[in-house]
C-alpha positions, 0 to 999 in steps of 0.5 A: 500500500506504501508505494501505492501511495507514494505514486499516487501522491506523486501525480498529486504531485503533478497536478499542484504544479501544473495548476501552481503554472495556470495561477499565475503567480496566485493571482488566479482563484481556482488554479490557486485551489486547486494548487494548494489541495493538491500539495495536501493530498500529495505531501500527505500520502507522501508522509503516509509512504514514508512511515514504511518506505526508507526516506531517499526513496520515497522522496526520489520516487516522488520527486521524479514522479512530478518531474517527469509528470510536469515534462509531459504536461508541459510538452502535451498541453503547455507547448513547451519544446521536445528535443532529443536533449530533454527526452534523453534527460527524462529516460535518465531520470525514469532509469534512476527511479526503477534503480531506486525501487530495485534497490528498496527493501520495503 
């Protein structure tokens, strides 16, 4: 269940950030909502995780979930550039996160 959890916080994960960038700057009411629910789910479940989950990997499981999530959403819906440079940069960050969930004995 721990990891279960932990992924999904790390989607919450991604969609504070992404409605954190459609606030704009918290100027904007319902993408400010949104942002600040979002960060409770997400920081909640994540503390819940990390009750069994050794402390590195939790955290670097939810962080490179958001990354890589926040990478797709802006290139998907945002419009943000798709180069070689940046694909190769989030398959190495997909390779650290199956390393570090190889590596956890929980």
């Amino acid at each position: 269940m721990a990891w279960i959890a932990l992924v999904v916080a790390g989607l919450f994960e991604v969609v504070w950030a992404s409605a954190m960038k459609e606030s704009q700057g918290f100027t904007r009411l319902l993408p400010s909502i949104v942002t600040a629910v979002a960060m409770l789910v997400s920081f909640g479940l994540l503390a819940w995780s990390m009750r069994v989950l050794p402390l590195g990997t939790a955290y670097t499981i939810w962080t490179g979930i958001g990354a890589i999530g926040a990478f797709v959403v802006g290139v998907t819906f945002l419009g943000e550039t798709l180069s070689a440079m940046r694909v190769a940069a989030a398959l190495l960050i997909v390779s650290g996160l199956v390393l570090m969930k190889l590596s956890s004995p929980a």
